[in-house]
C-alpha positions in Angstrom: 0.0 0.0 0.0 1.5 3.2 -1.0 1.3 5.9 1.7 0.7 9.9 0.3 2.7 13.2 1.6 0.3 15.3 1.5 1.6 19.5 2.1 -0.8 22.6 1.3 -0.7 24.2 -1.4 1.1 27.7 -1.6 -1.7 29.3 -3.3 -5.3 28.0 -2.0 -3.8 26.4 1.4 -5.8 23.2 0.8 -3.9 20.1 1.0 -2.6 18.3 -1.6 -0.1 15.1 -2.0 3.4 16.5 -2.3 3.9 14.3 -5.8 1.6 16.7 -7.6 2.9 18.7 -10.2 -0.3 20.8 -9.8 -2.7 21.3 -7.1 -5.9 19.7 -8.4 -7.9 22.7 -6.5 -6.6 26.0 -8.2 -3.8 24.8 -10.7 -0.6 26.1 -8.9 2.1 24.3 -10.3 4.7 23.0 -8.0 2.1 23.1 -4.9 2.9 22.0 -2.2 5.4 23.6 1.3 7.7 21.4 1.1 10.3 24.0 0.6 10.5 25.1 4.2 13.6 23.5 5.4 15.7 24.9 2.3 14.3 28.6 3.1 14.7 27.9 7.1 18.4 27.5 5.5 18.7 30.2 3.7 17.1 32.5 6.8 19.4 31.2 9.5 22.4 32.2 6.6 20.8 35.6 6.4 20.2 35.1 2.9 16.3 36.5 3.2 16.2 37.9 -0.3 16.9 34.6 -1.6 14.0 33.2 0.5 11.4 35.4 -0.9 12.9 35.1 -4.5 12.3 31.4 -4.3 9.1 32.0 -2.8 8.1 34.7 -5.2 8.7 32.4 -7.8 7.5 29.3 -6.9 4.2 30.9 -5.4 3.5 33.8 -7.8 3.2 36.3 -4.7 4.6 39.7 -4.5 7.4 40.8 -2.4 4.9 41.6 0.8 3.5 38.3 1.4 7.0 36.6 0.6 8.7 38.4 3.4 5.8 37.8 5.6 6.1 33.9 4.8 9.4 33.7 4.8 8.9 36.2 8.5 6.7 33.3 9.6 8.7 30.4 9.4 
């Protein structure tokens, strides 16, 4: 029996399987959280624009709610 990962999505916070290439809810590609060990990384470096750029990216927000994610971790 194979087990699921399932994350939230960046985008419509509902929870998806971390294997999905799309959330099946909204469409976001590249879905789920499971980025927050790499930008708890690149916070503890000091390396917060990186974080929000990868964020930004990945999540399609602006530079606001990417510093107040990457704030929140």
């Amino acid at each position: 029996m194979a087990t699921e990962k399932l994350g939230t999505c960046w985008n419509c916070q509902k929870r998806v399987d971390e294997s999905d290439e799309t959330c099946p809810h909204c469409g976001q590609a590249k879905p789920f959280r499971g980025m927050d060990a790499d930008l708890l990384k690149l916070k503890e470096r000091g390396q917060i624009v990186d974080a929000m750029k990868r964020v930004m990216r990945v999540s399609g927000w602006g530079l606001k709610e990417s510093k107040d994610y990457i704030d929140a971790l």
